[in-house]
DRENPA-3360 file (N, C-alpha, C; in nm, 2 decimals, always signed):
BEGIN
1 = XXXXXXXX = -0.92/-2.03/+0.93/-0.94/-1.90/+0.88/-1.06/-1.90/+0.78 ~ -1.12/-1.97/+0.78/-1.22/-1.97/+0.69/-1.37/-1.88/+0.68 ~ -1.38/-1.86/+0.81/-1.49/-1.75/+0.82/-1.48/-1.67/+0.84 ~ -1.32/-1.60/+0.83/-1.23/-1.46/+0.84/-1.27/-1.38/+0.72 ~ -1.31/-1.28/+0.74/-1.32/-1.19/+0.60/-1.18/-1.19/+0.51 ~ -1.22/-1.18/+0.38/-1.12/-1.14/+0.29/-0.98/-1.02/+0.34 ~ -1.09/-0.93/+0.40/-1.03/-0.83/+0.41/-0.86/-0.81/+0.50 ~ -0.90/-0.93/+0.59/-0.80/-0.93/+0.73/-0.72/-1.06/+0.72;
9 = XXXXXXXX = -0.72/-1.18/+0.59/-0.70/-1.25/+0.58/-0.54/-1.19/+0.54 ~ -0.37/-1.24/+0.53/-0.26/-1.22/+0.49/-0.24/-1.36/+0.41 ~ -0.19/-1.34/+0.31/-0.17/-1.42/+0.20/+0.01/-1.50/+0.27 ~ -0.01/-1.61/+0.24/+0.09/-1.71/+0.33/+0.21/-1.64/+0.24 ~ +0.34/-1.65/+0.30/+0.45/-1.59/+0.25/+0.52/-1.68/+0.15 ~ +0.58/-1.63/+0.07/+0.60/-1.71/-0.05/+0.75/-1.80/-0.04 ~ +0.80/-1.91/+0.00/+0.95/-1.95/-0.01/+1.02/-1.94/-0.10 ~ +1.16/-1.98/-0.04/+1.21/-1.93/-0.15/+1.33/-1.81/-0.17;
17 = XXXXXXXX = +1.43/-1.81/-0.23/+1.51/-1.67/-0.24/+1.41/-1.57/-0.29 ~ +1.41/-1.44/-0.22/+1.37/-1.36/-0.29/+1.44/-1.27/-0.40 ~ +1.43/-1.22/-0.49/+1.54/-1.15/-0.61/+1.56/-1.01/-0.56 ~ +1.66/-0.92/-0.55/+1.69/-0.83/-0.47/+1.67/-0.74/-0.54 ~ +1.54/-0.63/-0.46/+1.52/-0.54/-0.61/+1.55/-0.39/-0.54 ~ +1.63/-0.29/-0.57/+1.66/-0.18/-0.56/+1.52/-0.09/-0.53 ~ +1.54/+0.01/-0.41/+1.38/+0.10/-0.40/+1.33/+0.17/-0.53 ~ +1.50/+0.22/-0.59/+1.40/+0.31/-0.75/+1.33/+0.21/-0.83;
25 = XXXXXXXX = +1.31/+0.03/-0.79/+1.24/-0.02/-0.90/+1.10/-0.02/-0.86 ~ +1.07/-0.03/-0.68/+0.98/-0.03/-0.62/+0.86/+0.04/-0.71 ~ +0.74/+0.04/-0.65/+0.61/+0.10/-0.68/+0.55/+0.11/-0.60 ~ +0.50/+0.19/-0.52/+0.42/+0.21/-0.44/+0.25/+0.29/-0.47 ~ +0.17/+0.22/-0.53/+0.03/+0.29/-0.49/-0.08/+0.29/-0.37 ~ -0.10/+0.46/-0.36/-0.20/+0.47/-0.25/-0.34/+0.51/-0.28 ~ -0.42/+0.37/-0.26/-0.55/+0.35/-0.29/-0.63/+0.46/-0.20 ~ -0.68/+0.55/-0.25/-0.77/+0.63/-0.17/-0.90/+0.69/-0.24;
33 = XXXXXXXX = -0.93/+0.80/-0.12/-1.11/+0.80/-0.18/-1.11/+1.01/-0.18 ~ -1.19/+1.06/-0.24/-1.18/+1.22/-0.21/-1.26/+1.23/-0.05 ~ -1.21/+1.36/-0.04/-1.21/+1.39/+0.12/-1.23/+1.28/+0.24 ~ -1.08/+1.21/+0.24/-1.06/+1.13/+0.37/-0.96/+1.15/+0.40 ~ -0.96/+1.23/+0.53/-0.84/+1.25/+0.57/-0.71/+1.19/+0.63 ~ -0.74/+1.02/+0.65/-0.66/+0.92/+0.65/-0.61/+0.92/+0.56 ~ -0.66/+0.95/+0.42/-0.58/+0.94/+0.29/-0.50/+1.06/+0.28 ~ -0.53/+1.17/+0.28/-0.43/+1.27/+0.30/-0.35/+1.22/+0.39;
41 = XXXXXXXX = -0.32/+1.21/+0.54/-0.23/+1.20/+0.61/-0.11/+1.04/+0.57 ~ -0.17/+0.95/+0.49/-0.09/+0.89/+0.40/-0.02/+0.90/+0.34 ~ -0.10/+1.02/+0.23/-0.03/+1.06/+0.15/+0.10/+1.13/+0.17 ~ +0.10/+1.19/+0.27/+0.22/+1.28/+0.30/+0.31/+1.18/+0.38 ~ +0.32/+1.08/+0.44/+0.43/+1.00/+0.41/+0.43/+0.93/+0.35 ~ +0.39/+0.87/+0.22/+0.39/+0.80/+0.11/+0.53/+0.95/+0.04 ~ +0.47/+1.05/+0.04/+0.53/+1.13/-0.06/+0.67/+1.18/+0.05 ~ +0.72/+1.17/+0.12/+0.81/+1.16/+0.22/+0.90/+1.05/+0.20;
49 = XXXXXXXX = +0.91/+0.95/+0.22/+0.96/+0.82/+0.21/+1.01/+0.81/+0.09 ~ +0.92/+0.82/-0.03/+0.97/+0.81/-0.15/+1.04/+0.90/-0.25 ~ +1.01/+1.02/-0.16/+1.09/+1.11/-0.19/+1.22/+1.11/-0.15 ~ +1.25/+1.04/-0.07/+1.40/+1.00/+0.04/+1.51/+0.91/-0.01 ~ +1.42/+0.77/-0.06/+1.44/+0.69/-0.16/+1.42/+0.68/-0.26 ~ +1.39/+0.74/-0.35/+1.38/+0.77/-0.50/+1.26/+0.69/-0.59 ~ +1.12/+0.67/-0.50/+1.07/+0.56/-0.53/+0.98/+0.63/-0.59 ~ +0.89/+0.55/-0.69/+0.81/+0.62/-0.77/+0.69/+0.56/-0.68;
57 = XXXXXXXX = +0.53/+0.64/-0.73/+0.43/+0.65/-0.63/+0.31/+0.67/-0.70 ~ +0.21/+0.63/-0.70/+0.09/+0.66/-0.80/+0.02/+0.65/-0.69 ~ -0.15/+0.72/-0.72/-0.29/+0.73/-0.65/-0.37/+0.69/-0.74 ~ -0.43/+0.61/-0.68/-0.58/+0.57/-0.77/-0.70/+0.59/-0.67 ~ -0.83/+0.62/-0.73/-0.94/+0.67/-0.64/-1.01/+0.51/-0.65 ~ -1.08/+0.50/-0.54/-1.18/+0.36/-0.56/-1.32/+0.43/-0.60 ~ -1.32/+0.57/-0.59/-1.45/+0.62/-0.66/-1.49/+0.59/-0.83 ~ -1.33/+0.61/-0.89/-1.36/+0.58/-0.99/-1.31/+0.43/-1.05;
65 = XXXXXXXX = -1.33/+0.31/-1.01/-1.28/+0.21/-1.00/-1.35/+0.09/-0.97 ~ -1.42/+0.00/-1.02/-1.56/-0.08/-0.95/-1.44/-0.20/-0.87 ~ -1.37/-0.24/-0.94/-1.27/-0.33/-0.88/-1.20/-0.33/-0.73 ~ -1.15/-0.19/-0.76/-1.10/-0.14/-0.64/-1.15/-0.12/-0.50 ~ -1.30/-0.06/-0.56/-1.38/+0.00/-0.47/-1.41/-0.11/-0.43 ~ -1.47/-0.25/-0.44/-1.53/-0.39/-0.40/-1.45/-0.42/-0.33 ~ -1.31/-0.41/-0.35/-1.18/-0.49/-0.25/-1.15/-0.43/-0.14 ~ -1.12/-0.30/-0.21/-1.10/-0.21/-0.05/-1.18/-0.12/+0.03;
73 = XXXXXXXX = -1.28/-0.08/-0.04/-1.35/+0.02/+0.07/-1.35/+0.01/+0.19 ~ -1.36/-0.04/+0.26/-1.37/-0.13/+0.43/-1.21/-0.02/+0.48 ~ -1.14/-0.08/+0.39/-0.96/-0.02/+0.43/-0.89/+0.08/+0.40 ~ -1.00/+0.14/+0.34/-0.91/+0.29/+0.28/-0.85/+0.41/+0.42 ~ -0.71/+0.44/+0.41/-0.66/+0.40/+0.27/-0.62/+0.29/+0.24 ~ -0.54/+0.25/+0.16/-0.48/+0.12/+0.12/-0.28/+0.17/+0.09 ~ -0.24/+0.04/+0.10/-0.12/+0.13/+0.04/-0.03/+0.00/-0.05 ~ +0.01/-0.04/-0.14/+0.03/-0.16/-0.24/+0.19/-0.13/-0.21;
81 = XXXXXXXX = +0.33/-0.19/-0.19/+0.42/-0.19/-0.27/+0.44/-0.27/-0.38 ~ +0.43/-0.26/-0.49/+0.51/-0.32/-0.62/+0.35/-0.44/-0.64 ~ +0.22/-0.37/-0.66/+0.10/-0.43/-0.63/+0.08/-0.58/-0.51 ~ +0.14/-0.52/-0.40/+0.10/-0.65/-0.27/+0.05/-0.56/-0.16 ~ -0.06/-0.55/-0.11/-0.14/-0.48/+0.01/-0.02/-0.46/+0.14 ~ +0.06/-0.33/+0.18/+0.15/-0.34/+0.28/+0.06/-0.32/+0.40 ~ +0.00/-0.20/+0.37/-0.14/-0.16/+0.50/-0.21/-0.09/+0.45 ~ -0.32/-0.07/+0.52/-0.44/+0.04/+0.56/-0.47/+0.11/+0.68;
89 = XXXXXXXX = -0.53/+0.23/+0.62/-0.59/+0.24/+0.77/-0.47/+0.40/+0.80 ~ -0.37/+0.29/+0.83/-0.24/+0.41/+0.93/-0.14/+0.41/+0.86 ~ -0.06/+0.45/+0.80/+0.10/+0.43/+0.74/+0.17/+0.46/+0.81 ~ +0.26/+0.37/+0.87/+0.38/+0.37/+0.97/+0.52/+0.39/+0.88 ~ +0.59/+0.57/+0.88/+0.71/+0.62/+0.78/+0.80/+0.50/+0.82 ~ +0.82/+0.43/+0.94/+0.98/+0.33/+0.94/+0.93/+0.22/+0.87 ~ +0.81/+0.16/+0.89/+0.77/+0.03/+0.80/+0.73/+0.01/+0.71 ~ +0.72/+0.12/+0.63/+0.70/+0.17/+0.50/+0.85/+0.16/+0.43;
97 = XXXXXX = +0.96/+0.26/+0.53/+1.06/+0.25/+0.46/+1.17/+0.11/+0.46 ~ +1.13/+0.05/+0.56/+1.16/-0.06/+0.56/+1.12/-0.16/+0.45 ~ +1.01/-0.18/+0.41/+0.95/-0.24/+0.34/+1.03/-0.23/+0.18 ~ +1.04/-0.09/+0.16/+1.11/-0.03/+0.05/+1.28/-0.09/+0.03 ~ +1.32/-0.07/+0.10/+1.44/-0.09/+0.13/+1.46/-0.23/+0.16 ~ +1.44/-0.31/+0.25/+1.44/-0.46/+0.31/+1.43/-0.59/+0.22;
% end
């Protein structure tokens, strides 16, 4: 994997019990940009899902962001739970809420 972009690279999974955390502790942020309409149609199942499950949800712009903007622009949208990259691009409502829940 070495001359794989950052972008498409998945970070090895961690062993180990994981500690079982309830969806109201979750976090979900959706990394987006103004007028992209990937990011709107995210948004509305980001705010769907977490609205279902009681999960809290924040937006940050990579316009205003130099960090953000360097990491993801390529992927926007972006979508984090509990700050770990779940997807971009497309948000799939069952593997979203799976993710939340699981």
């Amino acid at each position: 994997m070495t001359g794989m972009s950052p972008i498409f690279r998945r970070k090895p999974a961690t062993s180990g019990p994981v500690p079982a955390v309830t969806p109201r502790e979750r976090l979900v942020t959706l990394i987006r940009k103004p007028g992209c309409h990937l990011c709107d149609d995210a948004q509305i199942v980001i705010e769907k899902v977490c609205a279902d499950l009681g999960v809290s949800w924040e937006q940050k712009d990579i316009t205003e962001d130099k960090e953000l903007h360097d990491t993801y622009w390529e992927q926007i949208p972006v979508v984090l739970v509990d700050g770990v990259q779940h997807t971009f691009w497309r948000v799939n409502e069952d593997r979203l809420r799976k993710a939340l829940t699981g």
